[in-house]
VEXROKOL-573132 format. One line per field, with one value per residue (C-alpha): residue number from 0; residue in one letter; z, x, y. Coordinates in pm, 1 decimal. Each point is the difference from the previous one (the first is absolute). Layout:
nr <- (NUM/...);
rest <- (A/...);
up <- (Z/...);
east <- (X/...);
north <- (Y/...);
END
This chain:
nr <- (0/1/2/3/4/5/6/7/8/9/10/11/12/13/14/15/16/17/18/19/20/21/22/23/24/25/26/27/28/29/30/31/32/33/34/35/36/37/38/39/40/41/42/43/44/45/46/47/48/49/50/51/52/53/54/55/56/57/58/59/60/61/62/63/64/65/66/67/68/69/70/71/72/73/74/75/76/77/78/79/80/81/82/83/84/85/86/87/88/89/90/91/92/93/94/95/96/97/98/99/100/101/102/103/104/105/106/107/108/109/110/111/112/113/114/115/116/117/118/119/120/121/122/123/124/125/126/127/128/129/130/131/132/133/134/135/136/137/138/139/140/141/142/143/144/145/146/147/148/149/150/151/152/153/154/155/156/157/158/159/160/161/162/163/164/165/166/167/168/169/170/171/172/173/174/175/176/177/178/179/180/181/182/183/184/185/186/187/188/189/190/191/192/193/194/195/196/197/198/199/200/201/202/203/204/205/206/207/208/209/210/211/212/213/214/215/216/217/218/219/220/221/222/223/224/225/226/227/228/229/230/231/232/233/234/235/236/237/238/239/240/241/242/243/244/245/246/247/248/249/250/251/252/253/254/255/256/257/258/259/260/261/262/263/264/265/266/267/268/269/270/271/272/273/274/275/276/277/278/279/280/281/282/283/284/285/286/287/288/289/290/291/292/293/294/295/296/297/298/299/300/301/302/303/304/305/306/307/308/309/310/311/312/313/314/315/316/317/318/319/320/321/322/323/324/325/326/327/328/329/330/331/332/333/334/335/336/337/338/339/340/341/342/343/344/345/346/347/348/349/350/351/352/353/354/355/356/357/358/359/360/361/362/363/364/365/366/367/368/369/370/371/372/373/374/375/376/377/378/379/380/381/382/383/384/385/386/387/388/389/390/391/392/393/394/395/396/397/398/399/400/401/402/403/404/405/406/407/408/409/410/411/412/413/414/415/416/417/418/419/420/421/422/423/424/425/426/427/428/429/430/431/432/433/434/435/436/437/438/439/440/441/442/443/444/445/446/447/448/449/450/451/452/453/454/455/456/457/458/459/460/461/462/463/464/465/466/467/468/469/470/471/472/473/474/475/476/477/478/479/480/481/482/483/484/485/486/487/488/489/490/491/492/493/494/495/496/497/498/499/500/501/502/503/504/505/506/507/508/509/510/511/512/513/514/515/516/517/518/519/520/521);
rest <- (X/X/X/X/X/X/X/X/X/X/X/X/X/X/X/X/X/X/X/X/X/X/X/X/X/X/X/X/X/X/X/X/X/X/X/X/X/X/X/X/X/X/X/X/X/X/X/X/X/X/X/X/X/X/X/X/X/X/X/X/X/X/X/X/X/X/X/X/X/X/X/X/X/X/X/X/X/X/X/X/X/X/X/X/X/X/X/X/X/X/X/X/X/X/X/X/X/X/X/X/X/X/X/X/X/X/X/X/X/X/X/X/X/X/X/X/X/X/X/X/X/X/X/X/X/X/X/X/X/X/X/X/X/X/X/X/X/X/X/X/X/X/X/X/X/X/X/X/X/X/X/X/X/X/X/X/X/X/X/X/X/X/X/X/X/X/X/X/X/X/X/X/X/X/X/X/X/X/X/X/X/X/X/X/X/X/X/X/X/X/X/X/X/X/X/X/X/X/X/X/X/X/X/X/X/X/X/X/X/X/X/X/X/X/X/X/X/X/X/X/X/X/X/X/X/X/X/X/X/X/X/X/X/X/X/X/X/X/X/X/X/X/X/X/X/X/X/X/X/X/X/X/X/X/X/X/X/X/X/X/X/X/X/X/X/X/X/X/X/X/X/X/X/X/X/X/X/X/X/X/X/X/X/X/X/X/X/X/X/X/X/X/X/X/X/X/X/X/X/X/X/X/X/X/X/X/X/X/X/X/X/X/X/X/X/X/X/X/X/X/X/X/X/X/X/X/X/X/X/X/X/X/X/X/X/X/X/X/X/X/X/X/X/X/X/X/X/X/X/X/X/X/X/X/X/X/X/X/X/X/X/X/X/X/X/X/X/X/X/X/X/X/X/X/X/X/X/X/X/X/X/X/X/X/X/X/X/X/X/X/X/X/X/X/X/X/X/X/X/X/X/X/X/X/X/X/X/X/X/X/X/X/X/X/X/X/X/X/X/X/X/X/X/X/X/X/X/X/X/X/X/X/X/X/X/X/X/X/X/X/X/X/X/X/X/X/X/X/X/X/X/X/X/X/X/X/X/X/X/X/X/X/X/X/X/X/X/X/X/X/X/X/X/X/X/X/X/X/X/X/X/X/X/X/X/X/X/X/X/X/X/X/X/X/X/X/X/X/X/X/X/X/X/X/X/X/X/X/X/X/X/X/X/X/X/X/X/X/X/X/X/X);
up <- (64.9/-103.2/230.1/257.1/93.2/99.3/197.2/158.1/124.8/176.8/157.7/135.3/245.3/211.7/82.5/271.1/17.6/119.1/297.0/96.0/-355.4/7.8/388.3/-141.4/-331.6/245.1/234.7/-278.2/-363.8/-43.0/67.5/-237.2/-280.3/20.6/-3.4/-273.7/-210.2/62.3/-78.5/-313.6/-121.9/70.9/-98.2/-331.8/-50.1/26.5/-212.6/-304.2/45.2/-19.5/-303.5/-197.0/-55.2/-9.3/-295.5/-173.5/14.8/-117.7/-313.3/-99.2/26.1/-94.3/-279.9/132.3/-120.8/0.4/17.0/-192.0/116.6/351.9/-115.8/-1.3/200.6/334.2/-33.9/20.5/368.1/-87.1/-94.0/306.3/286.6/350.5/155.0/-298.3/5.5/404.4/-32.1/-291.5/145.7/356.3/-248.4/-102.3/285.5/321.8/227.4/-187.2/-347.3/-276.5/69.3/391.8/-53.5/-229.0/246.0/287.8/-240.5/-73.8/340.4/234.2/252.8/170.1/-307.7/-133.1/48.7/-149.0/28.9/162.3/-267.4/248.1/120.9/15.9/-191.0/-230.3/-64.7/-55.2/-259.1/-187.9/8.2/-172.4/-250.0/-50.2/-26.1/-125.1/-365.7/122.0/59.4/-269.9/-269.0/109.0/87.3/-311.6/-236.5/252.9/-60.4/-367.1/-45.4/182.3/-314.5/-51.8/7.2/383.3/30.1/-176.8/198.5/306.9/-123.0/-125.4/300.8/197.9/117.2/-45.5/-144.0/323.6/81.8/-295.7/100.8/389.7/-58.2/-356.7/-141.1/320.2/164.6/-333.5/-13.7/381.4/-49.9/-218.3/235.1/220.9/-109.6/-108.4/403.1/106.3/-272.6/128.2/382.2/-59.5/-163.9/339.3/240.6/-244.1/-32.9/153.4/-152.3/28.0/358.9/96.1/-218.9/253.4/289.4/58.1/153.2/-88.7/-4.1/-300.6/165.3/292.2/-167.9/-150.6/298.1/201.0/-283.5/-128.5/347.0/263.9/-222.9/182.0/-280.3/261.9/85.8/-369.7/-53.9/287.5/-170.9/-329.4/136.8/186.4/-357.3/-133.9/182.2/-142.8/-346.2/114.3/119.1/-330.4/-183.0/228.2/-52.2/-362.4/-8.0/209.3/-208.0/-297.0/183.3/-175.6/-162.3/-428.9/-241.2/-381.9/-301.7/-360.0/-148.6/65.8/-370.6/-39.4/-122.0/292.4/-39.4/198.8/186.4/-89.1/304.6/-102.9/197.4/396.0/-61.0/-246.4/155.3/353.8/-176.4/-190.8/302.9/198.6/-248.9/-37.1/373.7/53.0/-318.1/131.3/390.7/-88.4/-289.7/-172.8/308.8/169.7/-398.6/-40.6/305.8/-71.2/-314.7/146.4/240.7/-219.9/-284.7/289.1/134.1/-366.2/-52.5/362.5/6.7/-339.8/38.5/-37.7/344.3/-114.4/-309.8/253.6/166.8/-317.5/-129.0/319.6/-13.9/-339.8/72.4/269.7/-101.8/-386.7/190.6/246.0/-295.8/-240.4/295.2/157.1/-391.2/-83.0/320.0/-27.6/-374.1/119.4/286.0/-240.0/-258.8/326.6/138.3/-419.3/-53.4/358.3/53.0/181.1/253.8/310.5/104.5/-313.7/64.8/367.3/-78.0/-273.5/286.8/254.0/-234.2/-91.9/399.3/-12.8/-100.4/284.2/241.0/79.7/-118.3/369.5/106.6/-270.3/-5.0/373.3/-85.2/-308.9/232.5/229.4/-253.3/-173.5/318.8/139.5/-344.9/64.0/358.7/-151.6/-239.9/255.2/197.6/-313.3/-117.3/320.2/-81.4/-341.7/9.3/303.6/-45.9/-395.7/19.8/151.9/-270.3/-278.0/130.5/205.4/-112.0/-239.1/-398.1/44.9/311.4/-164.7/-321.4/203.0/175.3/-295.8/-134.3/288.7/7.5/-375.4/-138.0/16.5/-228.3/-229.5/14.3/-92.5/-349.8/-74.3/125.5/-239.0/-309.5/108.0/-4.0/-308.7/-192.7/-85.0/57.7/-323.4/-126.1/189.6/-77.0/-389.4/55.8/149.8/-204.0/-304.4/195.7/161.7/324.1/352.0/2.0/-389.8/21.8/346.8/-202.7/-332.8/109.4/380.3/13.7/-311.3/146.1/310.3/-76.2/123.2/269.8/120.1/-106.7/221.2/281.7/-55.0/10.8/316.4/211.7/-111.1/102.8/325.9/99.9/-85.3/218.3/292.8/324.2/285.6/-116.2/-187.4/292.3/249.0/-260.4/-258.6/18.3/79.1/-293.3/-168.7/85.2/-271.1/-88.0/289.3/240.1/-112.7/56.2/370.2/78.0/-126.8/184.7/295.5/28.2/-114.5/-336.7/-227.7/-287.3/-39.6/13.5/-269.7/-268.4/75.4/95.1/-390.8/-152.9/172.4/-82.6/-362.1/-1.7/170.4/-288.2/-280.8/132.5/129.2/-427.9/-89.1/173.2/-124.9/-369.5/56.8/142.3/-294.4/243.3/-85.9);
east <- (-21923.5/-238.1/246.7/93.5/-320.7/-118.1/285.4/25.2/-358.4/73.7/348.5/-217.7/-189.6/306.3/-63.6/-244.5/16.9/-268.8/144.9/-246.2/-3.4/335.5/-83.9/-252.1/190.4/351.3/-264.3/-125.5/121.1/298.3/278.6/-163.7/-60.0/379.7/94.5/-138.3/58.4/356.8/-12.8/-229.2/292.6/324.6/-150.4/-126.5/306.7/222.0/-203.5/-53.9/396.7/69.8/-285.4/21.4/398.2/34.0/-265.3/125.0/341.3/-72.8/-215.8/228.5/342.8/-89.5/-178.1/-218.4/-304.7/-326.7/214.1/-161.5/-320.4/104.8/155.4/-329.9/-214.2/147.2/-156.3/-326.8/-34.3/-18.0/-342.8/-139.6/-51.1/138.1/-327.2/-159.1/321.2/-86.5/-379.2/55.7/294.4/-151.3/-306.6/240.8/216.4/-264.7/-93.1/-337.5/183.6/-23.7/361.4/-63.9/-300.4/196.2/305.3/-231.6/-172.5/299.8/230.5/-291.3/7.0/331.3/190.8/185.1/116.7/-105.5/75.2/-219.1/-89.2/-52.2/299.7/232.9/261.1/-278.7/-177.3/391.4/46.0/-279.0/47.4/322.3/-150.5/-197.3/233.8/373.2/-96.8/122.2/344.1/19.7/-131.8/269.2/310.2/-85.5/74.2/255.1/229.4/-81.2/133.7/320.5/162.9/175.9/365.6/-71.2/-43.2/284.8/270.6/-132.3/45.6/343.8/64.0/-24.2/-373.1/-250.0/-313.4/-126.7/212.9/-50.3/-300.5/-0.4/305.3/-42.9/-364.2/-174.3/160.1/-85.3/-344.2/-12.5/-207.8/-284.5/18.4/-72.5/-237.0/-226.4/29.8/-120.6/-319.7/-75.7/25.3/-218.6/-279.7/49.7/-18.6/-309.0/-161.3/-398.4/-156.5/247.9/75.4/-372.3/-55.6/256.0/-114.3/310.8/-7.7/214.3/-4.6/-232.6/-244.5/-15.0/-83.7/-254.3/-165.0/45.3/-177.8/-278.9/19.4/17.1/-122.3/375.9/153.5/263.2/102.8/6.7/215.2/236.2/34.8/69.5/293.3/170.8/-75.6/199.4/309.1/21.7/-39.8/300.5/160.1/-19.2/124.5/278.8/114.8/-28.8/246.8/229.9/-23.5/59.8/307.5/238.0/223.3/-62.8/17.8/56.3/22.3/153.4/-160.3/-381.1/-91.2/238.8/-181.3/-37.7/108.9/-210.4/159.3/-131.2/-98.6/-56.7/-88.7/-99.0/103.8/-279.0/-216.0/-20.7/37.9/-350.0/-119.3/3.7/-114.8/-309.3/-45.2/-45.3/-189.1/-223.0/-67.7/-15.0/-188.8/-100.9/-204.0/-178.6/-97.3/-107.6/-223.9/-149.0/-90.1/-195.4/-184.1/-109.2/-116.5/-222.1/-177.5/1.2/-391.4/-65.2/237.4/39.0/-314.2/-41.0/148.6/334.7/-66.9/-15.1/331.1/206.7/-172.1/97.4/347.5/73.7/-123.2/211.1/293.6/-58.8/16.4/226.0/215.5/-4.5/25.9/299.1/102.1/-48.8/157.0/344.6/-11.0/-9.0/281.6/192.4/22.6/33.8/316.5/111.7/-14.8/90.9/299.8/182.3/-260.9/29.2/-362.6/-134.3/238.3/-102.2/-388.1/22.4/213.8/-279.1/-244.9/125.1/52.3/-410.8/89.5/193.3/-343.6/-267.4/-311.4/-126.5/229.1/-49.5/-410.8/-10.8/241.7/-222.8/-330.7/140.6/177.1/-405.2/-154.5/194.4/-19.7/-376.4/-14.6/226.3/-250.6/-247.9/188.4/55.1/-406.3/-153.0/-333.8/114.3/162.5/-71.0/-30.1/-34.7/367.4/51.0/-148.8/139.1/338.4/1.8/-266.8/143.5/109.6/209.6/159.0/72.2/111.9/248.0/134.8/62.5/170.2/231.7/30.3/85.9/161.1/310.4/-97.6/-105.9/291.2/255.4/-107.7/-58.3/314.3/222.5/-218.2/92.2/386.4/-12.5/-130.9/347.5/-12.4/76.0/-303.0/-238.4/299.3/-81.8/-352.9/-35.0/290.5/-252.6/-271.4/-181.7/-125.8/71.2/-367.6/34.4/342.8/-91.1/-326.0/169.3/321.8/4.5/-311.0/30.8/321.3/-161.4/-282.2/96.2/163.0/-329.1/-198.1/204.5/-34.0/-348.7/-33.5/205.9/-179.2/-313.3/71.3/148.3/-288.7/-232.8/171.3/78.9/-221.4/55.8/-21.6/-307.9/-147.9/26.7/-99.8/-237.6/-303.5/-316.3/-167.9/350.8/165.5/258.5/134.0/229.5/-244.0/-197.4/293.0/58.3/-357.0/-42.0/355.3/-99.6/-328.2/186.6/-171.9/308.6/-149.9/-215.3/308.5/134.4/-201.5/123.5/355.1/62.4/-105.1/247.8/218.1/-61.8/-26.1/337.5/181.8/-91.9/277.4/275.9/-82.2/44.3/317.3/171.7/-97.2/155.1/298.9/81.9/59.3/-330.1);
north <- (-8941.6/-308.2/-210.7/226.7/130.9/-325.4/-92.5/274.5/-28.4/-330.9/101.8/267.9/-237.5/-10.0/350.9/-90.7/-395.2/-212.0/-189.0/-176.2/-174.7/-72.2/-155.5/-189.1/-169.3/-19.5/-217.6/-209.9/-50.7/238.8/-237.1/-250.8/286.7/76.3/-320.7/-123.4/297.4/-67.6/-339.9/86.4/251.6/-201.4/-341.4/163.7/170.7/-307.1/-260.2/261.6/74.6/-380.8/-128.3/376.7/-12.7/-369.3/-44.1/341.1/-121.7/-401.0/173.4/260.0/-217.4/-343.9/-206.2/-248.8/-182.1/251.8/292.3/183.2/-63.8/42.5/324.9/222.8/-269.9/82.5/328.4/-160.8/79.8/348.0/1.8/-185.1/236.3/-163.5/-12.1/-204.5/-235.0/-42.6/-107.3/-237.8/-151.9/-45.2/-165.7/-244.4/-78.3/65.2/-264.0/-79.9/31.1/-285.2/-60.8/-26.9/-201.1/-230.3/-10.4/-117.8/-250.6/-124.9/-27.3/98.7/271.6/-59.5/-165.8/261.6/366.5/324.5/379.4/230.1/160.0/346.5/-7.9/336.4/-188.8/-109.7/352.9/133.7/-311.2/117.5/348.9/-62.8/-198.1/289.5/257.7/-138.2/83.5/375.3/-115.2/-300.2/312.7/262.7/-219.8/-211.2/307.8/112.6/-334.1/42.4/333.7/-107.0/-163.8/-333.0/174.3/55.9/-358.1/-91.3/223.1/-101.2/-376.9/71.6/129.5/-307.2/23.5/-296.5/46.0/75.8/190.1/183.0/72.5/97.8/234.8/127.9/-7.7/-20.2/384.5/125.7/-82.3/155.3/312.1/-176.8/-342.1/318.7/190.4/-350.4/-97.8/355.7/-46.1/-354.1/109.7/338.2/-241.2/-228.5/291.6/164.3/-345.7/-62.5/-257.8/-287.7/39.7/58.6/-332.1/-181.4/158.3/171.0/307.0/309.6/372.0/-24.8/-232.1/232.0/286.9/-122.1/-110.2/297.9/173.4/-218.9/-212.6/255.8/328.7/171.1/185.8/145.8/-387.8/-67.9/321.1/-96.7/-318.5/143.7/174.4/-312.0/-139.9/272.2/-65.7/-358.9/138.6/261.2/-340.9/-190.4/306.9/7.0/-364.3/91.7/229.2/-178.1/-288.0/202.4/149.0/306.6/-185.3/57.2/-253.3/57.7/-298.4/113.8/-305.0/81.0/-90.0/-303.7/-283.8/-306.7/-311.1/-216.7/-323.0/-291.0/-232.6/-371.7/-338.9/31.3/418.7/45.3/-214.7/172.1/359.9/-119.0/-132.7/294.6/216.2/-212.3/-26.5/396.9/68.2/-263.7/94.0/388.0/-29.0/-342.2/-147.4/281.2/137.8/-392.6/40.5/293.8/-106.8/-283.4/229.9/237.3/-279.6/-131.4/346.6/176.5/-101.7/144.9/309.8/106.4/247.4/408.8/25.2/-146.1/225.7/309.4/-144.5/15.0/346.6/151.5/-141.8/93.7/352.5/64.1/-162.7/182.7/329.7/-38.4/-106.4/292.4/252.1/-157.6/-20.5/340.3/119.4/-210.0/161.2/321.3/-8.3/-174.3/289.2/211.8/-186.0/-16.0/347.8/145.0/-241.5/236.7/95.9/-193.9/121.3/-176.0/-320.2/5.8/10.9/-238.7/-250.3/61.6/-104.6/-295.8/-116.2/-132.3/-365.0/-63.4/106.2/-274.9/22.7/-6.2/276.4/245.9/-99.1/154.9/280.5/53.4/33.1/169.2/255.0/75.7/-68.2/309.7/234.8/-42.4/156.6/279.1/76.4/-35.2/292.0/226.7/-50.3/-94.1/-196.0/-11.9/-315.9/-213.4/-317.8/36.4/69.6/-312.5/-175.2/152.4/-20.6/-315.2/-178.2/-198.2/-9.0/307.4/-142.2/-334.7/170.9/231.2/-337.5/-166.1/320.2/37.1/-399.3/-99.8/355.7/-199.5/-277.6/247.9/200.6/-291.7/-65.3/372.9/89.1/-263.9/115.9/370.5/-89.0/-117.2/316.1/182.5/396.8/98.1/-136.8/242.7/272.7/-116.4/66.8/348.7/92.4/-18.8/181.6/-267.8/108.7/-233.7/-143.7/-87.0/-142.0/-218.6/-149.9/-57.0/-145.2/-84.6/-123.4/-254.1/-88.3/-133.8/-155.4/-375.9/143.8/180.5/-301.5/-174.5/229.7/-17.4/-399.9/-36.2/263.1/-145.5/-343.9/114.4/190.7/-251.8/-258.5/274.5/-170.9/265.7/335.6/-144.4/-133.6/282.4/285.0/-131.3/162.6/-209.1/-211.6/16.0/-345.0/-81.5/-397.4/52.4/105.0/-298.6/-236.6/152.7/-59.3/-383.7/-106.5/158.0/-239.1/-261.6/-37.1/-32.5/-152.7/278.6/245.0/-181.6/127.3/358.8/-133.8/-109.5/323.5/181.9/-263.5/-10.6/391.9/-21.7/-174.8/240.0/273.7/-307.4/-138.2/358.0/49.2/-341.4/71.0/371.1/-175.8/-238.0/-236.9/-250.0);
END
């Protein structure tokens, strides 16, 4: 219900449509808004497709020099929210950046060439930067779990080692290399502060500004639903990409034999490596760094204090709700298997991650906005506009949002720690007289513990670095490190968004360190 309620709200706008909105944005930016959103979705799409798989398959195959390193380092990214990567990247490569500044010192004004750094190809570039560590993480552990017998038959059978790869490893790997694009295009589609940063206008953009811009929560609504049928879009390419066909390996836990590569090979395979570790993370974290070293006298006061109080707040809450809530559906859909009510509800619930921040902050006002005139109907004069404010007016709004929005990242680690608690241990306990409750604290629970911890560490950094639902719901005198970063680009001032830029950053690596110690793989 936490999902659908909120969805349904918004659908519900079509039920008497403003036209002369619609007239309005068809006059002026509508073609442009679906334009780029396309081009936002299909460019992403392709460049995390081609820099995800190809670095997942050169680490997981092949021995080269830095290997290792390179091994956890390309999930670096992870930790650097897209809009943060745009500001400190258009620091360093604008036209009045030190490089630019050098470059016309050097050849002059006309003596050489340079990208527009706002661009549409450029803004998809770095949004891939951004966001390939979703399909280098999954298809990574996807070619990994394949085997080296695979391999080996398909060599024997006359393939090279490409094609090896394109018509053994690579169809294999098909529903993760799937299900990576899908996350990397919802965060493109959901994203705020990077295209605002390049002046690129989506869906997003827009309904911001007919909210906060034009005060028209109908226009923002009818937005939010033409932003929904991308996100049905994206889903839909997901699935076809995916396709039905099944794939099985009997070797999952065979040992890999990686391939050496030596001379030019190694050379280029360390090369490239460095290259993307280097644009998506190395630079822009470099920049920052100098930013914030230069305003922390100025900005390093109680009001940055506030900022990262009110952050870790809400993203401390919104953590151990959506925690305690994935917890709880899990032990539903555990011991109601059979019930396809329970399965159903527990799929709905999940369906939040794949919503917008945008989309589901108007559905979200809109949902409490409404409960309060119902209350105003059942206890006339005793709600009013009190209901408004309690229900709309802020931290429960934003805390429902980030429910509905990050139950799903919650709900992954819960879920694996939940399948690997065998039945007949919970049969052991009650067999000796242990009630349900005692049983789930003294041996579920215990059981769990990193997994929860883990759920608890990535909602919390996602909520702290979540820009749109933030923006549109946060109640007033409750700006968060995001907020603060949104403000600063959008006056230009990027060195003073810096400061706030590398604590979410930094706070941003303690669950990504977390997860590679977990994984052995560091």
């Amino acid at each position: 219900m936490v999902v659908i309620v909120p969805l349904g709200v918004i659908l519900s706008a079509w039920i008497t449509p403003a036209w002369e909105v619609w007239h309005h944005l068809a006059d002026t930016v509508l073609l442009e808004l679906v334009m780029n959103t396309l081009i936002l979705l299909f460019g992403v799409t392709a460049w995390v497709l081609l820099l995800g798989v190809g670095l997942a398959w050169l680490t997981a195959i092949y021995s080269f020099p830095g290997r290792r390193f390179f091994d956890w380092a390309l999930l670096l990214p992870l930790a650097m929210p897209a809009y943060v990567l745009a500001f400190a990247m258009l620091g360093f490569l604008d036209y009045a950046s030190p490089l630019q500044l050098w470059l016309t010192k050097r050849f002059g004004n006309n003596g050489y060439w340079f990208p527009d750094p706002r661009s549409p190809g450029m803004v998809v570039f770095l949004f891939s930067l951004s966001l390939y560590p979703y399909v280098y993480m999954l298809a990574r552990t996807a070619f990994l779990g394949q085997g080296q017998r695979m391999l080996e038959a398909s060599r024997m059978l006359g393939r090279s080692p490409w094609g090896a790869f394109f018509h053994a490893a690579l169809p294999m790997a098909r529903p993760a290399i799937a299900a990576g694009c899908a996350l990397a295009a919802m965060e493109a589609l959901a994203d705020f502060g990077a295209v605002s940063v390049f002046g690129f206008n989506t869906f997003t953009t827009a309904i911001y500004k007919a909210w906060f811009g034009l005060f028209n929560l109908s226009a923002a609504t009818q937005l939010a639903s033409l932003l929904l049928l991308f996100v049905i879009v994206a889903l839909s390419i997901e699935r076809r990409m995916r396709g039905r066909a099944k794939y099985f390996s009997n070797d999952a836990h065979a040992r890999m034999e990686l391939i050496p590569l030596h001379g030019v090979h190694a050379l280029l395979a360390c090369g490239v490596s460095t290259l993307v570790l280097l644009l998506a993370f190395g630079l822009p974290m470099g920049q920052l760094l100098i930013w914030a070293w230069h305003q922390m006298a100025t900005d390093l006061d109680g009001r940055f204090r506030d900022l990262v109080i009110h952050t870790v707040l809400l993203g401390g809450f919104a953590a151990l709700l959506s925690t305690l809530l994935a917890f709880l559906l899990g032990l539903a859909r555990k011991r109601h298997a059979g019930d396809r009510v329970t399965r159903l509800a527990a799929h709905l619930a999940t369906l939040g991650y794949a919503l917008p921040g945008s989309l589901l902050a108007v559905g979200v006002m809109l949902t409490l906005v409404w409960l309060s005139k119902w209350l105003d109907l059942v206890w006339p004069g005793g709600w009013g506009a009190n209901g408004v404010n309690l229900f709309g007016g802020g931290i429960l709004a934003l805390l429902f949002a980030y429910l509905v929005r990050f139950l799903a990242v919650a709900n992954g680690p819960v879920e694996s720690g939940l399948e690997t608690i065998r039945p007949s241990l919970m049969e052991a306990a009650r067999s000796l007289g242990s009630s349900s409750m005692a049983a789930i604290w003294r041996i579920e629970f215990p059981i769990l513990r990193p997994g929860l911890l883990t759920a608890i560490l990535l909602v919390m950094v996602e909520v702290m670095k979540e820009m749109p639902a933030t923006l549109l719901l946060r109640p007033f005198g409750w700006d968060t490190l995001a907020v603060r970063i949104h403000e600063m680009t959008s006056e230009g001032e990027w060195e003073r968004a810096a400061l706030p830029a590398v604590t979410l950053v930094l706070t941003g690596l303690l669950p990504l360190f977390w997860l590679v110690r977990r994984s052995g793989k560091h």
